[in-house]
Backbone bond lengths (Angstrom), bond angles and torsions (degrees), N, CA, C in turn:
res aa  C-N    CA-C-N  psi(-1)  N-CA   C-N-CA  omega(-1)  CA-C   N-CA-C  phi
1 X - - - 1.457 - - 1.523 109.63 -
2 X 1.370 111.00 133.95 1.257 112.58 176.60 1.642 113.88 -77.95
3 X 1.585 116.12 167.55 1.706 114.25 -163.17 1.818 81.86 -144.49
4 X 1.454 105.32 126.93 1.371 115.34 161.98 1.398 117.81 -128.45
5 X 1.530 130.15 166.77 1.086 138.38 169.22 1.512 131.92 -71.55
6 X 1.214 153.29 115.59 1.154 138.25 -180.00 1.581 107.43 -127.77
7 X 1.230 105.26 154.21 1.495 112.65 169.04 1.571 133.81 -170.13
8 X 1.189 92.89 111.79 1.761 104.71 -177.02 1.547 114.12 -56.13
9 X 1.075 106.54 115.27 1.496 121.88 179.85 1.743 111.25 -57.57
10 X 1.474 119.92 156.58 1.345 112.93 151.18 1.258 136.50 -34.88
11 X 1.250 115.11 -43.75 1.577 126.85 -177.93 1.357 102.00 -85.72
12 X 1.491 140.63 -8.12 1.286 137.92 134.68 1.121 137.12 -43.40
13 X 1.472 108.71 -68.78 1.760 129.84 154.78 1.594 102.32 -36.99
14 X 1.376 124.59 -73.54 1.176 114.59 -170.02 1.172 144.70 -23.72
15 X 1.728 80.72 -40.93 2.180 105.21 -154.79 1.770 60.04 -95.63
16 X 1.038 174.40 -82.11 1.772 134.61 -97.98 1.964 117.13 73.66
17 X 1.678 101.59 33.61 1.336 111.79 -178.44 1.170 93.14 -110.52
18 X 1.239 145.79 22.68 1.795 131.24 161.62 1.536 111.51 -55.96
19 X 1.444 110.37 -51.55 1.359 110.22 -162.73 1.407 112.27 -64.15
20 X 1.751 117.18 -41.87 1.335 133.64 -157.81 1.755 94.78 -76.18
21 X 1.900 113.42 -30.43 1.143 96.29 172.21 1.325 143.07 -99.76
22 X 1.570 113.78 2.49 1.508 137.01 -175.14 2.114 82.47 -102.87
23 X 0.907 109.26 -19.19 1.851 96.39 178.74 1.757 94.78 -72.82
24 X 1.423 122.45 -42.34 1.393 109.89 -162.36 1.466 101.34 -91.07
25 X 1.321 127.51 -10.03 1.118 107.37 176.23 1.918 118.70 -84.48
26 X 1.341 100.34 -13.27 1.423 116.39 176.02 1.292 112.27 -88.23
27 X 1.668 126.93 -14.56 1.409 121.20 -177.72 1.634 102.74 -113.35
28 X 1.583 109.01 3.49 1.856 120.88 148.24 1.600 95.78 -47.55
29 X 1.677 118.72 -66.09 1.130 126.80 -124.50 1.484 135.09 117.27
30 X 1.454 100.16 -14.83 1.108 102.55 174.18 1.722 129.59 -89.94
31 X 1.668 115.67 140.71 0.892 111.87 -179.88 1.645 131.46 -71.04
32 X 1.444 155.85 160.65 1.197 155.70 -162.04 1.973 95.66 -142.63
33 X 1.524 100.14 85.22 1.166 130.87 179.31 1.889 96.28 -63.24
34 X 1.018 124.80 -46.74 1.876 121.07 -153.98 1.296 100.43 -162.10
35 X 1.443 127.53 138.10 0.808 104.10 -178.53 1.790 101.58 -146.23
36 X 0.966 139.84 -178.69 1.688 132.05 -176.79 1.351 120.00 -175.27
37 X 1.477 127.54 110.62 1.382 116.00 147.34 0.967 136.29 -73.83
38 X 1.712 133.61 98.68 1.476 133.53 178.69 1.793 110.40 -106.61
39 X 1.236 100.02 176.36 1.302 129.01 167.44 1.648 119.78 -79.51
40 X 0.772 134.46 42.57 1.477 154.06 165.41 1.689 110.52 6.38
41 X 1.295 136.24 40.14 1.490 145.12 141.36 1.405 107.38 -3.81
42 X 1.304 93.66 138.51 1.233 112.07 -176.98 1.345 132.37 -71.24
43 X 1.551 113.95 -28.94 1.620 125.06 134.49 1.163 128.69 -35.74
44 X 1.145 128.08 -42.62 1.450 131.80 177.69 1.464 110.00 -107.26
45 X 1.066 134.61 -0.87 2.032 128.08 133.91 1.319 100.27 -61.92
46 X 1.344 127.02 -69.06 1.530 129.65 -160.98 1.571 127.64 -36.51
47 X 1.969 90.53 -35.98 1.676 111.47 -171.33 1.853 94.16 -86.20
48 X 1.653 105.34 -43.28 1.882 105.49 -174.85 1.471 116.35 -48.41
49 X 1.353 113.12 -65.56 1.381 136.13 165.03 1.895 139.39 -60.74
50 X 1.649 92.25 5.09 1.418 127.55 -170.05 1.825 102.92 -47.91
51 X 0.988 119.40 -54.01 1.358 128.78 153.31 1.204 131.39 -33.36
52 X 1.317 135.14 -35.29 1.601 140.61 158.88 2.184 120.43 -103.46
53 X 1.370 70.38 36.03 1.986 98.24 -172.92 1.608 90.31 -59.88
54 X 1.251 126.82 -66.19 1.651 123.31 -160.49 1.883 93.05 -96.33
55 X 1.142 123.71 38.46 1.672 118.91 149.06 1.189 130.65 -104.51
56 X 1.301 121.92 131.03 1.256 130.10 169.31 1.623 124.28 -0.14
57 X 1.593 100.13 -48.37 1.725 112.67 -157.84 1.617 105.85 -84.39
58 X 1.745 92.74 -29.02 1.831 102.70 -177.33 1.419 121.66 -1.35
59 X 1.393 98.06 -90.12 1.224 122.59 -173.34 2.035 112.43 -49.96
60 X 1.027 91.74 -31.56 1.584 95.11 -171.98 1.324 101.88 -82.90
61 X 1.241 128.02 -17.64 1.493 126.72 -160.99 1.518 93.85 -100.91
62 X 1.457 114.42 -28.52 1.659 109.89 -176.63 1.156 98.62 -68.13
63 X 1.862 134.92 -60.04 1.148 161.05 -133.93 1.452 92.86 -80.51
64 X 1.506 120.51 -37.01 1.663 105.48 177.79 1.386 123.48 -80.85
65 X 1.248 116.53 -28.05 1.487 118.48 163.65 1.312 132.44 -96.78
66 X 1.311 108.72 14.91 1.698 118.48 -172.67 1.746 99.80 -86.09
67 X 1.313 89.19 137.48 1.687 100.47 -171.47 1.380 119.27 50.61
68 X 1.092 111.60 53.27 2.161 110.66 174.76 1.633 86.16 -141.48
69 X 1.323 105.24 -177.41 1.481 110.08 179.47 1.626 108.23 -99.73
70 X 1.392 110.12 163.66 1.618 101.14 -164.33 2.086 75.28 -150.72
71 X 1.031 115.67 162.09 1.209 136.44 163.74 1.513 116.80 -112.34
72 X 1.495 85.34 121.43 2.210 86.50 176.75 1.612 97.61 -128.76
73 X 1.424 77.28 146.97 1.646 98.54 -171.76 1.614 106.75 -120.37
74 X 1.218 116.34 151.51 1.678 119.50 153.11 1.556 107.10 -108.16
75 X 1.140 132.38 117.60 1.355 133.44 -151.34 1.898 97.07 -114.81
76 X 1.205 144.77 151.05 1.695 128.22 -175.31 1.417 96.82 -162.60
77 X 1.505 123.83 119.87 1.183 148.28 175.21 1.606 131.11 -167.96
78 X 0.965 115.98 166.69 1.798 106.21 -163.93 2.157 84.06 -85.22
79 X 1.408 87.28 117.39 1.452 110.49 167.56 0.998 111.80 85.98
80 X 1.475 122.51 19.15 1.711 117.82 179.17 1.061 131.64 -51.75
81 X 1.257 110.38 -21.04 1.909 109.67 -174.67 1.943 90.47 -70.90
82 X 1.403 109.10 -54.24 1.748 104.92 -165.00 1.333 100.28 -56.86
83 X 1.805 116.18 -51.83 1.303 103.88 -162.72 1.763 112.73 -62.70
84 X 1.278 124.19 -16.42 1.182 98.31 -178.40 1.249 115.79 -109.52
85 X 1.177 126.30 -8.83 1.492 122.99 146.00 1.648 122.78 -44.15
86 X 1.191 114.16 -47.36 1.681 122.15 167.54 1.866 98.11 -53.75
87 X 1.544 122.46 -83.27 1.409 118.48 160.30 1.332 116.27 13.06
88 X 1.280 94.13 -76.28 1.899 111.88 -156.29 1.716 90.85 -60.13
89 X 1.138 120.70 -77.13 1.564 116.85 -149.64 1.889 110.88 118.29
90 X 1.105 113.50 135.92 1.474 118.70 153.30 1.109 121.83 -29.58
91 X 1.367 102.31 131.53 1.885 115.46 -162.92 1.553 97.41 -59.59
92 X 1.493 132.50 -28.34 1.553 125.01 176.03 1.696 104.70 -89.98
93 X 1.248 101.79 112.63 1.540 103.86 175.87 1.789 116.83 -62.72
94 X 1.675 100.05 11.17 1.497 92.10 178.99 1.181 110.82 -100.28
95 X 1.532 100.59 -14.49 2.035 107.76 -179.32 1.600 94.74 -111.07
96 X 1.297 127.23 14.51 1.696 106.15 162.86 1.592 121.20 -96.32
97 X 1.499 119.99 129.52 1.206 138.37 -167.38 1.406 92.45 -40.68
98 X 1.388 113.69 152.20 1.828 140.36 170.42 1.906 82.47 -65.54
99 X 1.464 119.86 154.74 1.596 113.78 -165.89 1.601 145.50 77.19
100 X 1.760 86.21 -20.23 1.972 88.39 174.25 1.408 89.99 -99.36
101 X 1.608 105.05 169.95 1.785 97.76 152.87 1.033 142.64 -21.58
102 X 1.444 97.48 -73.45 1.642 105.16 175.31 1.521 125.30 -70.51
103 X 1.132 98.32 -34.41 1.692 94.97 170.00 1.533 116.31 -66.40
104 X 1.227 118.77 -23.03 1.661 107.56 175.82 1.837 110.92 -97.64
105 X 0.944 90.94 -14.70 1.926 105.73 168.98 1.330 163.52 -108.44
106 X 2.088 89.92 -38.72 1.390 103.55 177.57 1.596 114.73 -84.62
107 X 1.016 139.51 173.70 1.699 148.60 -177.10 1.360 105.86 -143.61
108 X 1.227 133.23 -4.68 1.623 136.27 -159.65 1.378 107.46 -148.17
109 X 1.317 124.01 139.04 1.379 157.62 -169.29 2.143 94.67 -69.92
110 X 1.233 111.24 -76.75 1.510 142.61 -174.97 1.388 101.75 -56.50
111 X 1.374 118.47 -59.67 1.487 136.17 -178.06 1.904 107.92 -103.65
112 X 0.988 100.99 86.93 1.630 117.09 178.42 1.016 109.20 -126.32
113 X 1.597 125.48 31.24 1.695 122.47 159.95 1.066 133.37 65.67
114 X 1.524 119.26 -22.97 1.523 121.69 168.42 1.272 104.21 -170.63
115 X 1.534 106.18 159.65 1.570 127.27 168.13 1.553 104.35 -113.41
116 X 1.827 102.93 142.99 1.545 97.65 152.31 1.172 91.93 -147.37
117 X 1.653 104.31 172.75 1.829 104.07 -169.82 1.056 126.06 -83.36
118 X 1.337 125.43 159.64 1.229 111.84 -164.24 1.740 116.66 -107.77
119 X 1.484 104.39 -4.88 1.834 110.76 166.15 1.303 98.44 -147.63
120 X 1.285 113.44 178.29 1.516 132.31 -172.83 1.803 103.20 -66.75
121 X 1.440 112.49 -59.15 1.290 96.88 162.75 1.563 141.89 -70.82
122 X 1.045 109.33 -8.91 1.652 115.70 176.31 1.958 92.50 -83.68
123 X 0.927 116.89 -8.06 1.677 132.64 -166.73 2.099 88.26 -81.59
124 X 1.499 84.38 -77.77 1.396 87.78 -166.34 1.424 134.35 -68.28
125 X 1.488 106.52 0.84 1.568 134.47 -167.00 1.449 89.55 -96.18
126 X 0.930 127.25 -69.26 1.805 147.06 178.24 1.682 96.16 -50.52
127 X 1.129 132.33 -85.56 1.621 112.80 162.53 1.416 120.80 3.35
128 X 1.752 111.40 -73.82 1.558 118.44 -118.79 2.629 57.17 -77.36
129 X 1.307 92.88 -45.82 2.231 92.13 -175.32 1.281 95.41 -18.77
130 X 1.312 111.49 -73.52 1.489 101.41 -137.30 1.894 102.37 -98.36
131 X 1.041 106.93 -10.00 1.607 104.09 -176.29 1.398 113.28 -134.01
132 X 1.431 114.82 30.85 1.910 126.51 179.80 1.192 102.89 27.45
133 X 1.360 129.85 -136.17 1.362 154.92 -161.37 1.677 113.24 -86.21
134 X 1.396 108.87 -7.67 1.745 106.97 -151.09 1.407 101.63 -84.50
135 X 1.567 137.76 24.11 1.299 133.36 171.53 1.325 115.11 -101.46
């Protein structure tokens, strides 16, 4: 079984979409291996998002979720990384289909409600972030 990363953004938590979105990821099929509400430090955006370090948005994307609560998940099902990338929707909630996350929720580019990974290693790198060794 494959194991991917997921994580409900602040502007997730906020609005009261945890349930509506850990319900669809469980009526995918998919399992919810670990799961955690933290405080999202700016060390651990810096290391998640480590990959868009020299972009424009960096800083703004750390700065919106630094210190609020964020939900991280270990999510495990045959094809989880695709299936929940399909799920989620296009990082612009103006080009994600009516039916993904973001297309039935998000309004914002920065604040689009959730992350999931986007390969097996950006999967297991993003893991070891937010949940060290404990799998």
């Amino acid at each position: 079984m494959e194991r991917t990363f997921v994580m409900i953004k602040p502007d997730g938590v906020d609005r009261g979409l945890v349930g509506e979105i850990i319900s669809r990821i469980e009526n995918k099929g998919l399992k919810l291996l670990n799961l955690k509400l933290i405080c999202a430090s700016s060390d651990i955006l810096e290391n998640h998002y480590m990959e868009h370090r020299n972009k424009p948005f960096f800083q703004d994307l750390v700065d919106s979720m630094k210190d609020k609560s964020v939900l991280a998940m270990v999510v495990e099902g045959e094809n989880s990384i695709k299936l929940m990338r399909i799920m989620v929707g296009d990082k612009d909630p103006l080009c994600a289909f009516p039916g993904t996350i973001r297309g039935d929720y998000a309004f914002e580019t920065t604040r689009n409600l959730i992350h999931a990974s986007d390969s097996l290693e950006a999967a297991e790198r993003e893991i070891k972030i937010w949940f060290g060794d404990k799998l």
